[in-house]
DOMAR-744485 format. One record per residue (C-alpha): residue number from 1; residue in one letter; x, y, z. Coordinates in nm, 2 decimals. Layout:
BEGIN
ATOM  num  residu  xx  yy  zz
ATOM  NUM  A  X  Y  Z
...
# end
This chain:
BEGIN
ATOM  num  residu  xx  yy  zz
ATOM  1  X  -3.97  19.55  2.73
ATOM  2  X  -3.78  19.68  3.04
ATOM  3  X  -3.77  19.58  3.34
ATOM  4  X  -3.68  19.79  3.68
ATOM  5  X  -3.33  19.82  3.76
ATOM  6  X  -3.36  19.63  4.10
ATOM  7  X  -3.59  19.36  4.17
ATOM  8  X  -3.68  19.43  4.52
ATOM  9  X  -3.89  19.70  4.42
ATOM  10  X  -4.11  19.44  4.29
ATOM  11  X  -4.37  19.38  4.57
ATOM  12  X  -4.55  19.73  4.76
ATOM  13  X  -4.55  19.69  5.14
ATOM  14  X  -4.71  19.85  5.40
ATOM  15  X  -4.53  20.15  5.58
ATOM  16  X  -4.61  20.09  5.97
ATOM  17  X  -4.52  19.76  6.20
ATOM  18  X  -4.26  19.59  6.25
ATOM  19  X  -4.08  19.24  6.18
ATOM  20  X  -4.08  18.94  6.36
ATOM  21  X  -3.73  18.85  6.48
ATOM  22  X  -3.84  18.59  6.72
ATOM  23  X  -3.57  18.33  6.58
ATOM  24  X  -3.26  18.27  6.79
ATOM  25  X  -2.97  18.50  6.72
ATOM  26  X  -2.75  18.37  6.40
ATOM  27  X  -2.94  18.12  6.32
ATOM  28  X  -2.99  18.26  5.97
ATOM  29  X  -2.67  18.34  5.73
ATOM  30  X  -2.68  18.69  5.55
ATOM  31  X  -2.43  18.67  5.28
ATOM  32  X  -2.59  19.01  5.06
ATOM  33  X  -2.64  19.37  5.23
ATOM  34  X  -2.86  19.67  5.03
ATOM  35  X  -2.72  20.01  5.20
ATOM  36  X  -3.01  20.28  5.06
ATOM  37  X  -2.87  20.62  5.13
ATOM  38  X  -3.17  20.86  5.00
ATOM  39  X  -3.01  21.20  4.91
ATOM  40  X  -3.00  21.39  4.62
ATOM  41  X  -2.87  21.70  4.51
ATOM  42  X  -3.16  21.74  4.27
ATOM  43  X  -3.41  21.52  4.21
ATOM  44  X  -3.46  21.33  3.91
ATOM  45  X  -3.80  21.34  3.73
ATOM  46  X  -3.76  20.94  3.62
ATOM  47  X  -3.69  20.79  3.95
ATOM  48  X  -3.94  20.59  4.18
ATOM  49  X  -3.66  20.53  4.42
ATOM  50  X  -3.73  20.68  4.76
ATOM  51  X  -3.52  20.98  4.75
ATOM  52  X  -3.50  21.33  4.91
ATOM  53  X  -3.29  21.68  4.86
ATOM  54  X  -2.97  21.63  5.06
ATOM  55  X  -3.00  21.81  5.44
ATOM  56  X  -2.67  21.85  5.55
ATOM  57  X  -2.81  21.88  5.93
ATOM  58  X  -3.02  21.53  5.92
ATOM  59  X  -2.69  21.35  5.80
ATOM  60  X  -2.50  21.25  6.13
ATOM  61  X  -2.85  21.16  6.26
ATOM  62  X  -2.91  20.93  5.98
ATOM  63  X  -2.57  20.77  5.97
ATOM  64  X  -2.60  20.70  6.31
ATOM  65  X  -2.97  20.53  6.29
ATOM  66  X  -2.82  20.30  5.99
ATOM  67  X  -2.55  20.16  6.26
ATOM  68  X  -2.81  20.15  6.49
ATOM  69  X  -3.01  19.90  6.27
ATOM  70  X  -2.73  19.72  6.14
ATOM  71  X  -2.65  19.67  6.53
ATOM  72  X  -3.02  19.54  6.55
ATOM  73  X  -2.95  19.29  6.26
ATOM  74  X  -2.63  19.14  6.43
ATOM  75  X  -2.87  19.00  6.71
ATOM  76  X  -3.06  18.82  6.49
ATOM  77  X  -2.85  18.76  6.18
ATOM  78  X  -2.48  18.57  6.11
ATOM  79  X  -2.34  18.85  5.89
ATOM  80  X  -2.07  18.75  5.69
ATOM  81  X  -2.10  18.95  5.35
ATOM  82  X  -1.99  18.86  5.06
ATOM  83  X  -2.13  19.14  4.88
ATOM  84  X  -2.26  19.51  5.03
ATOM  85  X  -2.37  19.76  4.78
ATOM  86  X  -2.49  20.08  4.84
ATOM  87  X  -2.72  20.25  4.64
ATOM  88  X  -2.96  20.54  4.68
ATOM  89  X  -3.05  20.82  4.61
ATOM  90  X  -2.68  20.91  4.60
ATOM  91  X  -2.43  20.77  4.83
ATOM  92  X  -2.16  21.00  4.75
ATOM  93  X  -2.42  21.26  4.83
ATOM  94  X  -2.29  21.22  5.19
ATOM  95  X  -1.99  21.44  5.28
ATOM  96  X  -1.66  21.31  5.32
ATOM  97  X  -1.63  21.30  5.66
ATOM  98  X  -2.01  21.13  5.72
ATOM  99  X  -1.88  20.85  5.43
ATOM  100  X  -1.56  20.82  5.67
ATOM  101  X  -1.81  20.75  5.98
ATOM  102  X  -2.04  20.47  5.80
ATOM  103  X  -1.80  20.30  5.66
ATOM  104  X  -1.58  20.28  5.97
ATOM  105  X  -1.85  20.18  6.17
ATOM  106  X  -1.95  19.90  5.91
ATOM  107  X  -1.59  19.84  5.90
ATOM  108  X  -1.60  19.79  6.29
ATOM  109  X  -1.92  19.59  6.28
ATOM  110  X  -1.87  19.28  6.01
ATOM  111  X  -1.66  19.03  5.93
ATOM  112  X  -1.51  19.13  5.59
ATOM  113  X  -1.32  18.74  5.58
ATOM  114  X  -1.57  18.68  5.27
ATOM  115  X  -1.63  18.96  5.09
ATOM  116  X  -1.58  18.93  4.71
ATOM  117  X  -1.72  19.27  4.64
ATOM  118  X  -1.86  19.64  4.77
ATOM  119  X  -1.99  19.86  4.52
ATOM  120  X  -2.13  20.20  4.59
ATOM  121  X  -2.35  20.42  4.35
ATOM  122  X  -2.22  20.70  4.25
ATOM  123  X  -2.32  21.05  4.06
ATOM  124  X  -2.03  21.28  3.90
ATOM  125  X  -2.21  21.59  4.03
ATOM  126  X  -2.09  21.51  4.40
ATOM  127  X  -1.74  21.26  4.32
ATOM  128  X  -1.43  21.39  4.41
ATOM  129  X  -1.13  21.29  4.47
ATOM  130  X  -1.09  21.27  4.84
ATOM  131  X  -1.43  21.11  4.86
ATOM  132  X  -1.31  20.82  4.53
ATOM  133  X  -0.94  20.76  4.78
ATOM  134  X  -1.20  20.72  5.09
ATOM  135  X  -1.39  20.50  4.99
ATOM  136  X  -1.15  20.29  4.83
ATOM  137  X  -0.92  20.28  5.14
ATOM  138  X  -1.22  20.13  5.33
ATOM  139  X  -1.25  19.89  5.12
ATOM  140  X  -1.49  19.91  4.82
ATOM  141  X  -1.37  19.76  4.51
ATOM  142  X  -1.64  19.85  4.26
ATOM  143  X  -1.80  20.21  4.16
ATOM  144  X  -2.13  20.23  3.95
ATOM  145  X  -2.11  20.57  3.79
ATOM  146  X  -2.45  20.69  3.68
ATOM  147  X  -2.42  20.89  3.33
ATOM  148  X  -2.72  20.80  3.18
ATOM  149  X  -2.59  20.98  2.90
ATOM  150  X  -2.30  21.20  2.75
ATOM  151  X  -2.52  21.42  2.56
ATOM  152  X  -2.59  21.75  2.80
ATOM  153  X  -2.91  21.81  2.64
ATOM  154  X  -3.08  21.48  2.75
ATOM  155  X  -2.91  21.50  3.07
ATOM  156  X  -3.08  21.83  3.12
ATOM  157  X  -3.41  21.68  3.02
ATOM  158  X  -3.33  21.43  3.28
ATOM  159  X  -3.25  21.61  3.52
ATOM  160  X  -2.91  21.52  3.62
ATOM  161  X  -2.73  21.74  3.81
ATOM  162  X  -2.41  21.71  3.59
ATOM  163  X  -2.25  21.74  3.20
ATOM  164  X  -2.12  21.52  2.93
ATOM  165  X  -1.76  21.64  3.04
ATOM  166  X  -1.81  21.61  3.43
ATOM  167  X  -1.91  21.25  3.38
ATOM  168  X  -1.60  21.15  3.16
ATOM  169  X  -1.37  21.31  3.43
ATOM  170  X  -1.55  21.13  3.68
ATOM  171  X  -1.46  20.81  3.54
ATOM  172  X  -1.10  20.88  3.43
ATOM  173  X  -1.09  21.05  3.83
ATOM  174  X  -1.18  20.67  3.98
ATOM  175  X  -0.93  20.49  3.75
ATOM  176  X  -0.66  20.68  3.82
ATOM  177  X  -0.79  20.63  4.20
ATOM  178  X  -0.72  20.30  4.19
ATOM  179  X  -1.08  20.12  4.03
ATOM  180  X  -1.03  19.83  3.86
ATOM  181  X  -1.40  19.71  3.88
ATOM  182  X  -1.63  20.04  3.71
ATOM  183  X  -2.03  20.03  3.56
ATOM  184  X  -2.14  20.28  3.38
ATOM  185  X  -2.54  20.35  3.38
ATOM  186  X  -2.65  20.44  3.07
ATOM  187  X  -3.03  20.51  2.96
ATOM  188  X  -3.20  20.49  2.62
ATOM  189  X  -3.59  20.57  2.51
ATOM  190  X  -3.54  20.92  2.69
ATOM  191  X  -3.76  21.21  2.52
ATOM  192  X  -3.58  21.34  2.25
ATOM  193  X  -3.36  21.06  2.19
ATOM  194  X  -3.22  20.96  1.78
ATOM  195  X  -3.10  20.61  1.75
ATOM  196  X  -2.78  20.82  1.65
ATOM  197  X  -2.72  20.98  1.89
ATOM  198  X  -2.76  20.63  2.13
ATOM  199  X  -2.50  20.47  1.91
ATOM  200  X  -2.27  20.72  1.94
ATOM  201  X  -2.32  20.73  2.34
ATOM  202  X  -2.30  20.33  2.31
ATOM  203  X  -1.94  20.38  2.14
ATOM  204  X  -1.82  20.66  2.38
ATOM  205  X  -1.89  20.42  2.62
ATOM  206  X  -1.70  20.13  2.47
ATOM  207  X  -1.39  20.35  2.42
ATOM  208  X  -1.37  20.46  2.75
ATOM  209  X  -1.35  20.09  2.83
ATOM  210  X  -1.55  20.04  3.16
ATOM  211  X  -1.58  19.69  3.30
ATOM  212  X  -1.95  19.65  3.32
ATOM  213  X  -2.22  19.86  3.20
ATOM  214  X  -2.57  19.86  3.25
ATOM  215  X  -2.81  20.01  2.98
ATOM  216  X  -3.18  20.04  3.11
ATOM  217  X  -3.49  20.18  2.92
ATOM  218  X  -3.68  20.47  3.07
ATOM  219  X  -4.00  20.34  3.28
ATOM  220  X  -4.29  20.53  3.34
ATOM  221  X  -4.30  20.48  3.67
ATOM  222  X  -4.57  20.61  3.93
ATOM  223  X  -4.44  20.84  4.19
ATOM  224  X  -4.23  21.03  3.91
ATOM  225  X  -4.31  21.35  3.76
ATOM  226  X  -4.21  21.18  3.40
ATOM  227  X  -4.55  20.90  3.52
ATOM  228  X  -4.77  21.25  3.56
ATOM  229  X  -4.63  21.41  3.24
ATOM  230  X  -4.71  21.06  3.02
ATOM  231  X  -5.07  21.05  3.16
ATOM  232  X  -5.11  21.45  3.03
ATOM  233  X  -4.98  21.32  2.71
ATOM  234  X  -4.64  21.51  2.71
ATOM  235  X  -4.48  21.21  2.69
ATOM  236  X  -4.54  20.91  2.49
ATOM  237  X  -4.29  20.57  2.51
ATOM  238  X  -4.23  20.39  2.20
ATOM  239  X  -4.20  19.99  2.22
ATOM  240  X  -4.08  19.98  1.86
ATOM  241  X  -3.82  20.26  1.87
ATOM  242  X  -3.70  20.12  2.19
ATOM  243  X  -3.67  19.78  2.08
ATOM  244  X  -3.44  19.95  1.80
ATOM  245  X  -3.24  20.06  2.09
ATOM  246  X  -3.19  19.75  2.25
ATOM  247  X  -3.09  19.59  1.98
ATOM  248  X  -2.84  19.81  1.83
ATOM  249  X  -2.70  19.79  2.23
ATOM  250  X  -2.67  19.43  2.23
ATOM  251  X  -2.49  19.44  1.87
ATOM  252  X  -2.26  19.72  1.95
ATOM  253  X  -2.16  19.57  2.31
ATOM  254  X  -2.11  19.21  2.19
ATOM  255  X  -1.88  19.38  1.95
ATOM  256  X  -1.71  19.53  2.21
ATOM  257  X  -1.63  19.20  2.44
ATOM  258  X  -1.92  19.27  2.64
ATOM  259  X  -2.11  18.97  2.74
ATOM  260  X  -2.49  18.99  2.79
ATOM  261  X  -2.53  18.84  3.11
ATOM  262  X  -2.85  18.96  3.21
ATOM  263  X  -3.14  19.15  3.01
ATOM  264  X  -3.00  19.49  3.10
ATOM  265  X  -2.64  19.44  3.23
ATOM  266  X  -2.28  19.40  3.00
ATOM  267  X  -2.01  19.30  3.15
ATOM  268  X  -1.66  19.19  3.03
ATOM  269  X  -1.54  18.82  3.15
ATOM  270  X  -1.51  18.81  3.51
ATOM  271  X  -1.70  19.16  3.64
ATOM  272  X  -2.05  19.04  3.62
ATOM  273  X  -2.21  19.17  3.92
ATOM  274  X  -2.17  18.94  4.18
ATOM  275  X  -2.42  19.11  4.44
ATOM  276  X  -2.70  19.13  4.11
ATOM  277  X  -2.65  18.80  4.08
ATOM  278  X  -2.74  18.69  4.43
ATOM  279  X  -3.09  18.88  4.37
ATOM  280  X  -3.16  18.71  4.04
ATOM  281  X  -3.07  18.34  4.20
ATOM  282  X  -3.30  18.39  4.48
ATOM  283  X  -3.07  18.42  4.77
ATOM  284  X  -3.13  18.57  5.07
ATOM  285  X  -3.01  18.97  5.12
ATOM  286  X  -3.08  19.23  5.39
ATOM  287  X  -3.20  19.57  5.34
ATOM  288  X  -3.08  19.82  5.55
ATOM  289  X  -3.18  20.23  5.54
ATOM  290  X  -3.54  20.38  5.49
ATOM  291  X  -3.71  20.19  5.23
ATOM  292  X  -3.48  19.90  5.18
ATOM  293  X  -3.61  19.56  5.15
ATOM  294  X  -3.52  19.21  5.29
ATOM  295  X  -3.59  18.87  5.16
ATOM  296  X  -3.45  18.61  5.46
ATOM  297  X  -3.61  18.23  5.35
ATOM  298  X  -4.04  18.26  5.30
ATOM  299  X  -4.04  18.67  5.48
ATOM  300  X  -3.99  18.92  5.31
ATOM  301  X  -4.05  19.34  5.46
ATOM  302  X  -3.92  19.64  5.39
ATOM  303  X  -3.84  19.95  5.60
ATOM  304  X  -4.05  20.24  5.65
ATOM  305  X  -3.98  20.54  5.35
ATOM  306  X  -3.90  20.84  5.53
ATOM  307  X  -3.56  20.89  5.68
ATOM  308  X  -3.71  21.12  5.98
ATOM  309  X  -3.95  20.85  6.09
ATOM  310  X  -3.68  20.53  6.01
ATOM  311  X  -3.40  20.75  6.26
ATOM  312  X  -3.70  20.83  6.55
ATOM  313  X  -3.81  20.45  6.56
ATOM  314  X  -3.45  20.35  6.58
ATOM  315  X  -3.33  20.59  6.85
ATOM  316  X  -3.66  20.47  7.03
ATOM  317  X  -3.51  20.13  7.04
ATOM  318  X  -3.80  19.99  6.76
ATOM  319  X  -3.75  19.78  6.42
ATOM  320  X  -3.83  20.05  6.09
ATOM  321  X  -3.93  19.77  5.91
ATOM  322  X  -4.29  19.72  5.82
ATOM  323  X  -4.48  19.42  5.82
ATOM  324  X  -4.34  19.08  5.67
ATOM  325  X  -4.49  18.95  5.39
ATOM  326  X  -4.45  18.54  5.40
ATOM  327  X  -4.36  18.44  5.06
ATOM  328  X  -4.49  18.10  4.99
ATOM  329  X  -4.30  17.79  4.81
ATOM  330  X  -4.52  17.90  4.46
ATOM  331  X  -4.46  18.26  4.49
ATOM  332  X  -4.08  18.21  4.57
ATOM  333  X  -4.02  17.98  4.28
ATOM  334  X  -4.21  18.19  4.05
ATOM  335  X  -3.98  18.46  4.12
ATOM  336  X  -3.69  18.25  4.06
ATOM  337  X  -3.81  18.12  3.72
ATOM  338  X  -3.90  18.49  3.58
ATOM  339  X  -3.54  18.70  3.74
ATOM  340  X  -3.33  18.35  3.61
ATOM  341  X  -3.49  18.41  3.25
ATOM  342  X  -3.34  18.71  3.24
ATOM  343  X  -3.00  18.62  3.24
ATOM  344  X  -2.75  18.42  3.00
ATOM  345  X  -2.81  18.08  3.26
ATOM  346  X  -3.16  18.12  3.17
ATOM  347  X  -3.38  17.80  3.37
ATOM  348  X  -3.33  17.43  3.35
ATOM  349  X  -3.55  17.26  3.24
ATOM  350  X  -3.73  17.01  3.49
ATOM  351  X  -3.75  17.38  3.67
ATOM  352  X  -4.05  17.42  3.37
ATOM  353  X  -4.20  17.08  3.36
ATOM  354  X  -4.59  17.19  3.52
ATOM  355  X  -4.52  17.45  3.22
ATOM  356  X  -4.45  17.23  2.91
ATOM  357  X  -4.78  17.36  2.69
ATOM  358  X  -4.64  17.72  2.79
ATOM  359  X  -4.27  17.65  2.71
ATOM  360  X  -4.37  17.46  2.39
ATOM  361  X  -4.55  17.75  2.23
ATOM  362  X  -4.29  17.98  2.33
ATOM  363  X  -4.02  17.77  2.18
ATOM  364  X  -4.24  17.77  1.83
ATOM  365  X  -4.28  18.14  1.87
ATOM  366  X  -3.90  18.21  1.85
ATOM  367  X  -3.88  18.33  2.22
ATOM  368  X  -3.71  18.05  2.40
ATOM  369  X  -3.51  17.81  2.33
ATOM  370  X  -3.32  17.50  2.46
ATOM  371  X  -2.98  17.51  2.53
ATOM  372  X  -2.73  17.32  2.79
ATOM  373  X  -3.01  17.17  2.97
ATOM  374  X  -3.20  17.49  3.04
ATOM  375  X  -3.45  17.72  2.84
ATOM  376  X  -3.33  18.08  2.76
ATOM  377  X  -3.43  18.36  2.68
ATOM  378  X  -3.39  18.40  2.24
ATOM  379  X  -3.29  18.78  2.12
ATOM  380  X  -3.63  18.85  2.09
ATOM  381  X  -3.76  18.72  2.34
ATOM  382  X  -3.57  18.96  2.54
ATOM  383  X  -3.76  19.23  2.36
ATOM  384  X  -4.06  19.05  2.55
ATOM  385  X  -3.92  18.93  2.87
ATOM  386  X  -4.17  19.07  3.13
ATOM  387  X  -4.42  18.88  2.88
ATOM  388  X  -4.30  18.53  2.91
ATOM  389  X  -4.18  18.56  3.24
ATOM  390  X  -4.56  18.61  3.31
ATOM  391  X  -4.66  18.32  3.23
ATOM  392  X  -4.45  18.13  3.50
ATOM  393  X  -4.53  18.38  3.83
# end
């Protein structure tokens, strides 16, 4: 049923090479920046995000080989963001003082005339105050806090580095701040988990009244130590229970004001996530940090995934990224079709014409339906999204 919390982790890519920015300078607008900062304080058995322990000693080095490649992206790109979000890892993993230095020098480096929104991820274990009135100061206007859950037992078998308690005083820490755009990250489907104890999380959530919040099922995902524990048998996922879940979320939010706007993202009117939205609409976005990817028109590449080697090719004057793969026009709209299913615009319908045996039998099924001159996505056919988008990729 679920679905990977970014999209540009859909495609593996080599680790070696480099990118052919041959084009004139500028020619090509950037309107979306990805910022990966990889360190964590612990790391979290769940996550196939490239991500190492924090090393207080690498972290100048690295913040100064993310300018450096942002500097290599100004020669080739017009950046003019609209949206930058910065995501990990754990961003507010870096120290006050190394936050202070990247966001100056982005600060330094960009036109900010058009941006509508800067998020950055953030963990309670390593918020604080000075780091919430830094950040905000520079400039970001939108926070993703990432609770996963307020019960401390799950959290421990997640391995999160903080408590129920921490978390809440977190978020009451970034309103009083001065946030006025916060997600909360919740997961459901964890081991251990009653549908009880989800709705109770679900209306913790609701009265704490965040402004978006995103509520993901646990993956299996290779790479994790929860991936080698399912293949043992320790672990086992459960479609049916975790198709209770999602409902119960999507009936308990709605309640709440929340509007499903995309499979796994709630938002009240007005703080849908602009910079999410760019990925699922197929616009162009650069990646910049070890293991980011870019999508600029038919190439797409992503950067090498070790922060040592990503700092030494910069500081020898070479691209981190790896080799572009050229998307072509079928590949690129089948992408399009499958990440605009998952959202409340769902696709129009001449965008599904060379599809119409395909659409028809889902429409009889109860999975999609017609609606304002584009086919969506029914409730359960949510339940089976990655399912029907197949069909169209």
């Amino acid at each position: 049923m679920i679905e990977r919390k970014r999209q540009t982790a859909m495609v593996d890519f080599m680790n070696s090479g480099a990118i052919d920015n041959s084009s004139a300078p500028n020619e090509r607008a950037i309107r979306y920046i990805y910022v990966h900062i990889p360190f964590c304080a612990r790391i979290c058995p769940y996550c196939a995000f490239y991500k190492e322990r924090a090393d207080a000693s690498q972290m100048q080095r690295f913040c100064d080989a993310v300018l450096r490649e942002l500097d290599q992206h100004l020669n080739h790109f017009d950046l003019k963001p609209e949206t930058i979000f910065f995501g990990g890892g754990t961003p507010t993993a870096l120290t006050t003082a190394k936050l202070n230095f990247l966001l100056q020098g982005f600060r330094e480096r960009l036109d900010f005339s058009q941006l509508r929104e800067w998020t950055f991820e953030a963990n309670p274990g390593s918020l604080s105050q000075r780091k919430a009135a830094l950040i905000l100061e520079h400039g970001v206007n939108r926070i993703s806090l990432g609770v996963q859950s307020w019960n401390d037992s799950l959290l421990e078998v997640l391995g999160r580095e903080h408590n129920g308690a921490q978390a809440e005083a977190s978020f009451r820490l970034l309103r009083e701040a001065g946030f006025t755009n916060l997600n909360i990250d919740l997961m459901f489907g964890v081991p251990g988990q009653m549908l009880a104890e989800w709705k109770r999380t679900l209306e913790k959530t609701i009265g704490l009244r965040p402004d978006h919040i995103s509520a993901y099922c646990l993956t299996y995902e290779e790479d994790t130590e929860f991936f080698v524990r399912q293949v043992r048998g320790e672990l086992q996922s459960n479609g049916e229970a975790d198709a209770k879940f999602f409902e119960i979320t999507i009936e308990l939010l709605e309640q709440a004001g929340y509007c499903q706007y995309e499979i796994s993202n709630y938002a009240r009117p007005g703080f849908e996530s602009i910079h999410n939205g760019a990925y699922w609409a197929g616009k162009n976005y650069l990646g910049i940090g070890p293991s980011a990817v870019s999508t600029v028109d038919a190439q797409r590449w992503q950067n090498v995934s070790d922060y040592r080697v990503y700092a030494d090719r910069l500081f020898a004057g070479q691209s981190p990224a790896g080799p572009d793969e050229i998307l072509t026009p079928e590949m690129k709209r089948g992408e399009r079709i499958a990440l605009s299913l998952r959202t409340d615009r769902g696709v129009p319908i001449d965008s599904l014409t060379r599809w119409s045996d395909d659409v028809r039998e889902f429409v009889a099924l109860g999975l999609v339906r017609e609606f304002e001159g584009a086919y969506r996505l029914t409730r359960s056919g949510k339940l089976l999204a990655d399912s029907v988008a197949e069909a169209f990729v």
